[in-house]
C-alpha positions in Angstrom: 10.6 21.1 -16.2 11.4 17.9 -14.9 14.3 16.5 -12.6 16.9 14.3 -14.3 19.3 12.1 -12.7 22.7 10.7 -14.0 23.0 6.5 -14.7 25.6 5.8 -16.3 26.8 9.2 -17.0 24.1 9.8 -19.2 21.0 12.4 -17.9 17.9 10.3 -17.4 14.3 12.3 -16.8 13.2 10.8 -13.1 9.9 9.7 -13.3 7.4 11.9 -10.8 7.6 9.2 -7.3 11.3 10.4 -8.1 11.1 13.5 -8.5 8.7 13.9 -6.0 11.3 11.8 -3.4 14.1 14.4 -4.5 12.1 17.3 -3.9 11.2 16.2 -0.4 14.9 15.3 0.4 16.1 18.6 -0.7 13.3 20.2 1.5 14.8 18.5 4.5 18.3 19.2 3.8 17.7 22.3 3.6 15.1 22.9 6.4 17.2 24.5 9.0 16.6 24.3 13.1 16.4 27.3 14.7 16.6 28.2 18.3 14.4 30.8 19.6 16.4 34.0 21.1 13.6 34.5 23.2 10.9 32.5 25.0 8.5 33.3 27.6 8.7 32.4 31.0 6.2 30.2 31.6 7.0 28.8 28.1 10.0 27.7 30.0 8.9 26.4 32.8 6.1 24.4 31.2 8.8 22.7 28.9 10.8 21.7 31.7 7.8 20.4 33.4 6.5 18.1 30.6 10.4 16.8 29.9 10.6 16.0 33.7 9.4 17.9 37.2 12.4 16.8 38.5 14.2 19.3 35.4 12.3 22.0 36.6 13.0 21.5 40.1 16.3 21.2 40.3 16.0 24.9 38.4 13.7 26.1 40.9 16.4 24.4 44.2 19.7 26.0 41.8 17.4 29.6 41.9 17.1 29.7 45.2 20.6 29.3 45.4 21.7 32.5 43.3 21.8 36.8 45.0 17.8 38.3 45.3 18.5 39.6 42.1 19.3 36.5 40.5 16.2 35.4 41.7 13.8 37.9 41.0 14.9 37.9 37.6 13.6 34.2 37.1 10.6 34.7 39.0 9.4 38.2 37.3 11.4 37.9 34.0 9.0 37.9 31.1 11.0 37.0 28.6 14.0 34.6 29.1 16.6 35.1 26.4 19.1 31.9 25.6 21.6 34.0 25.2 21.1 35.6 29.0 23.6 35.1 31.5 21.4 33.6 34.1 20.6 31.0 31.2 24.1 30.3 30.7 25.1 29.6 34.7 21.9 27.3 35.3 22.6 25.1 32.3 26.2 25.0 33.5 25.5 24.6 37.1 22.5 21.9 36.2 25.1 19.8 33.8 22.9 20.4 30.5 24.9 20.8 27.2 24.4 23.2 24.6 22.3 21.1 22.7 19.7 20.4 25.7 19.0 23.4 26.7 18.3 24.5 22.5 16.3 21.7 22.4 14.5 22.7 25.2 14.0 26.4 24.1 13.4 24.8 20.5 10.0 22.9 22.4 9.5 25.6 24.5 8.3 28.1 21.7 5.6 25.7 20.5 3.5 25.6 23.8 0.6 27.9 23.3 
């Protein structure tokens, strides 16, 4: 079954480079961007790296600002959740937004 468009309120059958435009437009739309809950450590670390060292080590100098525990958590932690706590006062203490640090879990999860 073919696509139709209106012109001049009248259906019109698009022809397939239409159709085929429309398709891939609704495809985007409706392609949603999802941040991880979870990444892995060194998933992390290795995204912050390849954005900039100097991301990752202003983590590494803001963790070695925080109680032992604090600090063992980022160094032995396997898994990093976003939603974590500990995720939460870095990004806040570092001046990232929301949106950066998503991102950055976003890339994360595709390192291999």
């Amino acid at each position: 079954m073919a696509l139709t468009r209106i012109v001049n309120g009248v259906p019109v059958e698009m022809t397939p480079q239409e159709e085929a435009a429309e398709i891939a437009d609704r495809a985007t739309r409706a392609a949603v961007v999802r941040t991880p809950d979870v990444i892995k450590n060194w998933q992390f670390r290795a995204q912050l790296r390849r954005m900039n060292p100097v991301h990752l080590a202003n983590l590494k100098a803001f963790i070695l600002t925080q109680s032992e525990e604090v600090q063992d958590w980022w160094q032995y932690e396997l898994i990093i959740p976003r939603s974590h706590a500990n995720v939460e006062a870095a990004r806040v203490a570092l001046g990232y937004s929301q949106a950066q640090v998503n991102a950055t879990f976003r890339n994360a999860a595709l390192i291999t």
